[in-house]
Structures are given as C-alpha cells and as structure tokens.
C-alpha positions, 0 to 999 in steps of 0.5 A: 500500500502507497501511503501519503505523508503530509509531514517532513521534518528537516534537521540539519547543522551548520558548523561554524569555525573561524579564526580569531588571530593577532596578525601584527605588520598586516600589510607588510610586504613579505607578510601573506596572512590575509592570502590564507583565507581564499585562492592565493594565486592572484584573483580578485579583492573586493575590499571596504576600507573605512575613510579615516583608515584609507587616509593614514594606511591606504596606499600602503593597503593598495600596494600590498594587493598590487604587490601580491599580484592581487587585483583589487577594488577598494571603495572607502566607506565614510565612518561613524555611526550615522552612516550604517544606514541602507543607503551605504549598505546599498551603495556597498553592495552596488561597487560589490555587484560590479566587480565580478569575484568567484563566489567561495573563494574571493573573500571580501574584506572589511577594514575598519571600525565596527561600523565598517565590520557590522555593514560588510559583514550584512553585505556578504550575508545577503549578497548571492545568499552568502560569500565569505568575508575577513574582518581586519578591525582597526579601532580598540572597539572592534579589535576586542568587540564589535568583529569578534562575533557574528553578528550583522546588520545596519540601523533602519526606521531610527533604530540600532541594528534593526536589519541584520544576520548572523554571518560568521567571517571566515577570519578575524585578523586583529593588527594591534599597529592600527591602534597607534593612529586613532585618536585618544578619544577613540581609544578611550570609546573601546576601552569602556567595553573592556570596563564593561567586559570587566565588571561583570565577567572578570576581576582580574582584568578589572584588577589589570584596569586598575593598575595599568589601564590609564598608563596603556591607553597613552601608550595605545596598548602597544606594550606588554601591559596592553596587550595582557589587557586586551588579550584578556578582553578577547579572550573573555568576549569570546568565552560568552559568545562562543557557546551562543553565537546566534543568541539562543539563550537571551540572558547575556553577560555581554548585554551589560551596558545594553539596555538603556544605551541604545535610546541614548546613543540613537538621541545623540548620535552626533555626540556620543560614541557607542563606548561612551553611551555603553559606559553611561549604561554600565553606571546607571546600572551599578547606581540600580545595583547598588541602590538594590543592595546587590552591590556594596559601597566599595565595590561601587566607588572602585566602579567609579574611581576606575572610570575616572582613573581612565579619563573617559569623558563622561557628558552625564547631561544626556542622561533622560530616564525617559529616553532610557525608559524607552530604550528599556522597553524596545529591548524587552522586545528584542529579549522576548518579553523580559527585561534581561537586564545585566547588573554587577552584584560584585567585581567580576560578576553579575545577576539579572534583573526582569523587574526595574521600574521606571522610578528607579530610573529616575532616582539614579539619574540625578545619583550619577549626576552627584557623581560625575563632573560635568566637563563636555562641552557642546561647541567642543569638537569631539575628535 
C-alpha cells in the first residue's frame, strides 16, 4: 500500500569555525596572512576600507594587493555611526555587484571600525545568499568587540541594528599597529567595553584596569601591559559568545551596558560614541545595583574611581530616564518579553534583573549626576 505523508521534518547543522588571530605588520610586504583565507594565486579583492583608515594606511593597503599580484577594488566607506544606514549598505553592495569575484573563494574584506565590520559583514550575508568575508578591525572597539562575533546588520526606521544576520567571517585578523593612529578619544570609546567586559565577567582584568589601564591607553596598548589587557578582553568576549553565537539563550553577560544605551546613543548620535553611551549604561546600572543592595559601597566607588582613573569623558547631561525608559522597553522586545537586564552584584560578576521600574530610573539619574563632573562641552569638537 502507497501511503501519503503530509509531514517532513528537516534537521540539519551548520558548523561554524573561524579564526580569531593577532596578525601584527598586516600589510607588510613579505607578510601573506590575509592570502590564507581564499585562492592565493592572484584573483580578485573586493575590499571596504573605512575613510579615516584609507587616509593614514591606504596606499600602503593598495600596494600590498598590487604587490601580491592581487587585483583589487577598494571603495572607502565614510565612518561613524550615522552612516550604517541602507543607503551605504546599498551603495556597498552596488561597487560589490560590479566587480565580478568567484563566489567561495574571493573573500571580501572589511577594514575598519565596527561600523565598517557590522555593514560588510550584512553585505556578504545577503549578497548571492552568502560569500565569505575577513574582518581586519582597526579601532580598540572592534579589535576586542564589535568583529569578534557574528553578528550583522545596519540601523533602519531610527533604530540600532534593526536589519541584520548572523554571518560568521571566515577570519578575524586583529593588527594591534592600527591602534597607534586613532585618536585618544577613540581609544578611550573601546576601552569602556573592556570596563564593561570587566565588571561583570572578570576581576582580574578589572584588577589589570586598575593598575595599568590609564598608563596603556597613552601608550595605545602597544606594550606588554596592553596587550595582557586586551588579550584578556578577547579572550573573555569570546568565552560568552562562543557557546551562543546566534543568541539562543537571551540572558547575556555581554548585554551589560545594553539596555538603556541604545535610546541614548540613537538621541545623540552626533555626540556620543557607542563606548561612551555603553559606559553611561554600565553606571546607571551599578547606581540600580547598588541602590538594590546587590552591590556594596566599595565595590561601587572602585566602579567609579576606575572610570575616572581612565579619563573617559563622561557628558552625564544626556542622561533622560525617559529616553532610557524607552530604550528599556524596545529591548524587552528584542529579549522576548523580559527585561534581561545585566547588573554587577560584585567585581567580576553579575545577576539579572526582569523587574526595574521606571522610578528607579529616575532616582539614579540625578545619583550619577552627584557623581560625575560635568566637563563636555557642546561647541567642543569631539575628535
């Protein structure tokens, strides 16, 4: 007897496996890291490379793809957040769709911030359903964080990271030299996430923090203390991505400092770099901690006296609880339906709250303001 299903199940898994790998001299003539990845015996390039960086390394990034007998199309992509829109996603993927590279064996590559990684790393998850894409970050933020994992995507309808994937690269290529040429502020707006990493997932970094920290930033990591730092902090980023990549399990360490931030830094995106508004996010959440009990006093004030040990500089008057209220809301959303929020019970550790009401914001708003000493300034050029 012929019987006819009306039910198939489809069951299958797709490893993921990249490389994470500290590649120094990057675009050294002699070195060939980057031809690891793809066809090596020439071939084509498709390459996005952020505008500052083209300014400070792009001749010497053309001439090592010329010196590699490797013909490449570098478009330079306008950093910052304002511009990780669909307008620039398109116009990639316009350059991209115009010069013809094989499918599985011509990674496109993404140089720059990550602003750069996130929108080419959307572009390589959409374009022919898939192609392989390296990341070479070249800001602190995403040397530690933004181009470790997987996830892509661009700002759409005034929100962050509305439209996006999880794209995981065939490598991440970390050049600690590229830090050299950023300015300080730009150091500082990736070390908030390292103080962030820190506070929640382990002591002995905050610890590092504490007593290397400030003197690693003027030499922009470059010694042995910074790269124990950042060491560190790429290794524990990817201890709490590693098991969840595609954010199975909603409760995430590495969602501290990203509950009220998102409104926060969508209101003043001309002026507040992504680490910053992170920070901000990382000290309302230890004024809760600590106004809960779950935190005690000293470990608060070595919260705040580390912050102020680096010289982040902090602009508390963009703090509105009702735009944090807000922004708390959309990620209850994105959580499922609870708030999931991270909070420092202790240095180095964490809980999560589902249950923080809107006075509470309110009181720890003014509480950050005692804190913190005004010293932004509006007419400032914010470098």
């Amino acid at each position: 007897m012929i019987t006819r299903a009306d039910r198939w199940q489809v069951r299958t898994q797709r490893p993921i496996a990249y490389d994470v790998i500290k590649a120094a001299g990057l675009f050294d003539a002699d070195n060939r890291r980057l031809l690891d990845y793809g066809r090596c015996d020439g071939g084509r390039r498709f390459v996005v490379v952020d505008a500052n960086v083209d300014r400070l390394h792009g001749k010497a990034i053309r001439d090592w793809f010329a010196h590699q007998g490797i013909e490449a199309r570098v478009v330079v992509f306008p950093g910052g957040e304002e511009h990780k829109t669909i307008d620039l996603y398109q116009d990639i993927l316009r350059e991209l769709d115009g010069f013809p590279i094989h499918r599985r064996d011509e990674p496109i590559i993404a140089i720059g911030g990550g602003v750069l990684t996130d929108v080419v790393a959307f572009v390589a998850a959409t374009y022919r359903r898939g192609i392989p894409h390296i990341k070479v970050p070249t800001t602190l933020m995403g040397y530690i964080d933004a181009a470790l994992g997987i996830k892509a995507g661009i700002n759409f309808n005034g929100n962050k990271n509305r439209l996006g994937s999880f794209e995981p690269p065939a490598a991440v290529l970390l050049d600690k030299h590229f830090l050299r040429t950023l300015p300080p502020r730009h150091l500082r707006n990736g070390v908030c996430e390292i103080v962030k990493l820190a506070v929640v997932c382990d002591a002995d970094l905050f610890e590092r923090l504490e007593r290397d920290g400030a003197r690693c930033i003027e030499t922009a990591f470059l010694d042995a203390a910074g790269d124990a730092i950042l060491d560190a902090a790429i290794q524990g980023m990817l201890t709490e991505l590693e098991p969840n990549l595609h954010e199975d399990q909603l409760a995430r360490k590495v969602d501290f400092g990203h509950s009220f931030s998102y409104g926060l830094e969508t209101r003043h995106e001309q002026h507040l770099l992504h680490g910053e508004a992170v920070l901000l996010d990382v000290l309302v959440s230890t004024e809760l901690a600590l106004s809960r009990g779950l935190l005690g006093q000293r470990q608060a004030e070595r919260v705040f006296g580390l912050v102020a040990s680096l010289g982040i500089d902090l602009n508390p008057g963009v703090l509105d609880a009702e735009v944090m209220w807000q922004s708390l809301l959309d990620r209850i959303e994105h959580r499922n339906g609870l708030q999931r929020v991270p909070v420092p019970n202790g240095i180095g550790s964490c809980t999560f709250l589902n249950d923080i009401a809107r006075r509470e914001l309110d009181a720890a708003v003014p509480a950050l303001h005692a804190r913190l000493k005004v010293t932004h300034e509006p007419s400032r050029e914010r470098r």
